[in-house]
N, C-alpha and C positions, 0 to 999 in steps of 0.2 A: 699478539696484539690485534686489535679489529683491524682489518681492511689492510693489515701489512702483510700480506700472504709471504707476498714474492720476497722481500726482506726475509721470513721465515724461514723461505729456504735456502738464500743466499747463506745464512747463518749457519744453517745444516750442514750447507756445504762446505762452509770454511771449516767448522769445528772437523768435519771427519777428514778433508784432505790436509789440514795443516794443521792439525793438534794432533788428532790421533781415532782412527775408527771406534777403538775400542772406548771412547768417551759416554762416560753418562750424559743422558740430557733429559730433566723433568719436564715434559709438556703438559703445562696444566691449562685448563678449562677455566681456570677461576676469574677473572682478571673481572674487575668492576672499577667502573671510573668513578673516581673521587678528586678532590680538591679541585685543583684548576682544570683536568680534565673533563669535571661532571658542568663547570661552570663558566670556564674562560673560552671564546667561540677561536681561539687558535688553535683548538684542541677538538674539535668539534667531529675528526674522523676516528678519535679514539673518546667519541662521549657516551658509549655502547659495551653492552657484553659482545662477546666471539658468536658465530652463530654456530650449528652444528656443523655445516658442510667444512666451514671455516675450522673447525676443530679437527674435522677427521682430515680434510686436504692439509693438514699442517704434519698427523701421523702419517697420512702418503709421501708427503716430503723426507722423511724420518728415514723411513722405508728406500727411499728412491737414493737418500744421502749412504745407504750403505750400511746404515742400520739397524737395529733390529728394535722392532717397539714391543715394549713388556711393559704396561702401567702395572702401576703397585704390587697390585691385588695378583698376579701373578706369580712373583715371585713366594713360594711357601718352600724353607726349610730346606732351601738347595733345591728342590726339585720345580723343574717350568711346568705349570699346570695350565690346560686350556682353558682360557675364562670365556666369560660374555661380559663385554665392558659396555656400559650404559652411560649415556651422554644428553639430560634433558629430552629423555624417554626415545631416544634414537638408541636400538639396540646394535649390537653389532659383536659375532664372535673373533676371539683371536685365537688363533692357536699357536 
Protein backbone atom coordinates (compact mmCIF):
# COMPACT_ATOMS: atom_id res chain seq x y z
CA UNK A 1 0.00 0.00 0.00
CA UNK A 2 1.29 3.67 -0.48
CA UNK A 3 3.22 5.22 2.27
CA UNK A 4 2.78 1.95 4.53
CA UNK A 5 6.38 0.91 3.87
CA UNK A 6 7.19 0.06 7.45
CA UNK A 7 3.86 -2.06 8.00
CA UNK A 8 5.16 -3.83 4.67
CA UNK A 9 7.68 -5.06 6.42
CA UNK A 10 6.49 -5.56 9.69
CA UNK A 11 4.16 -8.17 7.65
CA UNK A 12 7.32 -9.79 6.03
CA UNK A 13 8.52 -10.22 8.92
CA UNK A 14 5.69 -11.93 10.77
CA UNK A 15 4.83 -14.19 7.63
CA UNK A 16 8.55 -15.56 7.58
CA UNK A 17 9.36 -15.91 11.35
CA UNK A 18 5.94 -17.21 12.50
CA UNK A 19 4.27 -18.88 9.63
CA UNK A 20 6.93 -20.14 7.83
CA UNK A 21 10.14 -18.87 5.43
CA UNK A 22 9.31 -21.02 3.06
CA UNK A 23 5.88 -18.77 2.38
CA UNK A 24 4.81 -17.49 -0.90
CA UNK A 25 4.19 -13.96 -0.92
CA UNK A 26 2.73 -11.93 -4.24
CA UNK A 27 3.96 -8.38 -4.26
CA UNK A 28 2.39 -6.68 -6.66
CA UNK A 29 2.65 -3.00 -8.16
CA UNK A 30 -0.85 -2.86 -9.06
CA UNK A 31 -2.85 -1.35 -6.35
CA UNK A 32 -5.13 1.95 -7.57
CA UNK A 33 -7.44 3.68 -5.28
CA UNK A 34 -10.98 3.30 -5.83
CA UNK A 35 -14.14 3.85 -4.00
CA UNK A 36 -13.67 5.51 -0.68
CA UNK A 37 -10.22 5.47 -1.04
CA UNK A 38 -10.03 7.62 -4.44
CA UNK A 39 -12.85 9.87 -2.68
CA UNK A 40 -13.23 9.90 1.18
CA UNK A 41 -10.28 12.40 2.74
CA UNK A 42 -9.85 9.65 5.64
CA UNK A 43 -8.23 7.65 3.12
CA UNK A 44 -6.41 10.32 1.65
CA UNK A 45 -2.64 8.57 2.51
CA UNK A 46 -3.80 5.64 0.38
CA UNK A 47 -5.41 8.13 -2.54
CA UNK A 48 -2.39 7.28 -4.84
CA UNK A 49 -0.56 4.51 -6.67
CA UNK A 50 2.94 2.88 -4.99
CA UNK A 51 5.79 4.91 -6.42
CA UNK A 52 8.67 2.98 -7.76
CA UNK A 53 11.25 3.29 -4.95
CA UNK A 54 8.22 2.32 -2.72
CA UNK A 55 7.96 -0.86 -4.96
CA UNK A 56 11.42 -1.92 -5.02
CA UNK A 57 12.02 -0.99 -1.04
CA UNK A 58 8.90 -3.33 -0.35
CA UNK A 59 11.21 -6.43 -2.70
CA UNK A 60 14.27 -5.22 -0.22
CA UNK A 61 12.03 -5.93 2.72
CA UNK A 62 11.28 -9.28 0.94
CA UNK A 63 14.77 -9.86 0.64
CA UNK A 64 16.02 -8.68 4.16
CA UNK A 65 12.68 -10.88 5.63
CA UNK A 66 14.57 -14.03 4.56
CA UNK A 67 13.21 -14.41 1.37
CA UNK A 68 13.96 -14.86 -1.88
CA UNK A 69 12.11 -12.51 -4.61
CA UNK A 70 11.18 -14.40 -7.95
CA UNK A 71 8.34 -12.20 -9.70
CA UNK A 72 6.42 -14.37 -12.10
CA UNK A 73 8.05 -13.98 -15.08
CA UNK A 74 10.85 -15.97 -13.61
CA UNK A 75 9.82 -18.82 -12.86
CA UNK A 76 9.88 -21.04 -16.49
CA UNK A 77 9.18 -24.86 -16.35
CA UNK A 78 11.04 -25.60 -13.06
CA UNK A 79 14.07 -23.90 -14.04
CA UNK A 80 15.03 -20.10 -12.15
CA UNK A 81 15.86 -17.95 -15.01
CA UNK A 82 17.67 -14.45 -14.78
CA UNK A 83 15.14 -11.90 -15.87
CA UNK A 84 15.14 -7.98 -15.94
CA UNK A 85 12.01 -6.99 -14.18
CA UNK A 86 10.59 -3.64 -15.27
CA UNK A 87 8.54 -1.29 -13.03
CA UNK A 88 6.98 1.86 -14.82
CA UNK A 89 10.11 2.15 -17.02
CA UNK A 90 12.61 1.61 -13.81
CA UNK A 91 14.56 -1.36 -15.05
CA UNK A 92 16.34 -3.48 -12.74
CA UNK A 93 17.96 -7.15 -13.12
CA UNK A 94 17.28 -10.17 -10.93
CA UNK A 95 19.05 -13.06 -10.88
Amino acid sequence: MPGLLEETRSVLHWLATELSPDTYVNLMDQYHPAHKAEMDPRFSEINRRISSPEFWQALAYAEEAGGEVWPAQALSFGKTLPIRASWRGLDRTLA
